[in-house]
C-alpha positions as CSV (number, residue, x, y, z in Angstrom):
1,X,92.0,65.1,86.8
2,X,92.2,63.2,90.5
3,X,95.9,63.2,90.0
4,X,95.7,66.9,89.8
5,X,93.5,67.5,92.3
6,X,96.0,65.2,94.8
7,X,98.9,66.8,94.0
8,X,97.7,70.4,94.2
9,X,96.4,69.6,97.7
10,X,100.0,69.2,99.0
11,X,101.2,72.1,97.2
12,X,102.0,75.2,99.4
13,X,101.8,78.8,98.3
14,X,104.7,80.7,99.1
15,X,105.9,84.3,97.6
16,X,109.2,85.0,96.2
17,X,110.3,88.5,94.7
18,X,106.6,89.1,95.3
19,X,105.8,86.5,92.8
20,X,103.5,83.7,93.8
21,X,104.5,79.9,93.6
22,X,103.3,76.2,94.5
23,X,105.8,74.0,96.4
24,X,105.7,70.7,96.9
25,X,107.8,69.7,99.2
26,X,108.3,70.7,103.2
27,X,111.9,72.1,102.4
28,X,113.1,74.2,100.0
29,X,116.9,74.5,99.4
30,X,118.9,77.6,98.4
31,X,119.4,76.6,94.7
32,X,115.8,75.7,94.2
33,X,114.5,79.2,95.9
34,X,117.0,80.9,93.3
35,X,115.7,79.1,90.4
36,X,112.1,79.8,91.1
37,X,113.0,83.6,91.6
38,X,115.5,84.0,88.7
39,X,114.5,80.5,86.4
40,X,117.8,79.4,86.4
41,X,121.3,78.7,89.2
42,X,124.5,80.3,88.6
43,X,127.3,78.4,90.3
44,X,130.5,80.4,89.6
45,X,132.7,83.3,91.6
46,X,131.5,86.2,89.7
47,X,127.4,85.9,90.2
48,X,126.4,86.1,94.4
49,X,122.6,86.0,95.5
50,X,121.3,87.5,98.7
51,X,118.1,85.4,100.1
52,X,116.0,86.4,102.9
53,X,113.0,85.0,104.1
54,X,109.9,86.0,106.5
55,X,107.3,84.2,108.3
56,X,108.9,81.0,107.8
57,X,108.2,78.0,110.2
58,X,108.0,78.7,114.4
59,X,111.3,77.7,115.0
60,X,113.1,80.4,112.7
61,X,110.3,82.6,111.0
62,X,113.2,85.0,109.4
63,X,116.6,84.5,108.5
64,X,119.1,84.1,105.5
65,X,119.5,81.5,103.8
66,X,123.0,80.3,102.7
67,X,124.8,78.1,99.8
68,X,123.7,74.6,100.8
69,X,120.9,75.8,103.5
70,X,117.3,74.4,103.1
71,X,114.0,75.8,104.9
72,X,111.2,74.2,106.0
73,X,108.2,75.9,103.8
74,X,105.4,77.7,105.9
75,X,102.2,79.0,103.7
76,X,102.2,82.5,103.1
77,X,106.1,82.4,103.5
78,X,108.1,85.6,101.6
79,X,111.3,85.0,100.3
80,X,113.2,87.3,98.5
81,X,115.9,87.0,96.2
82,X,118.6,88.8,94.8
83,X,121.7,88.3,92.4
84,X,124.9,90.5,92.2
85,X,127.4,90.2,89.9
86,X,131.3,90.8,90.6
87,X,133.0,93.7,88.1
């Protein structure tokens, strides 16, 4: 029950697709923002994904973020997400 309590207190509360969700870490990558919005990665030449974020850190509150890109994490942060595929 303390370990809980610890952990959630470092947690931050970001939105993506809308959708709220606990981070723990001060970066998020690319991959990791795509697998919390979709539950799962595609890595291959026919599936592309689209993320944008908002009221990110001071430095860069908006912005895309691209194949190998991280962000710092800001509470409140929106990220959204989304997934084409190639026909």
């Amino acid at each position: 029950m303390i370990e809980e309590k610890l952990k959630n207190k470092h947690e931050i509360t970001i939105f993506i697709n809308g959708e709220e969700k606990e981070v723990a870490k001060e970066k998020i990558s690319y991959e990791e923002v795509i697998r919390l919005a979709f539950g799962h990665y595609e890595d291959n030449d026919s599936t592309n994904y689209t993320v944008i974020y908002f009221k990110g850190n001071n430095e860069k509150p908006n912005g895309f973020l691209l194949k190998g890109q991280v962000v710092m994490v800001k509470k409140g942060m929106r990220i959204n997400v989304t997934r084409t595929n190639k026909s």
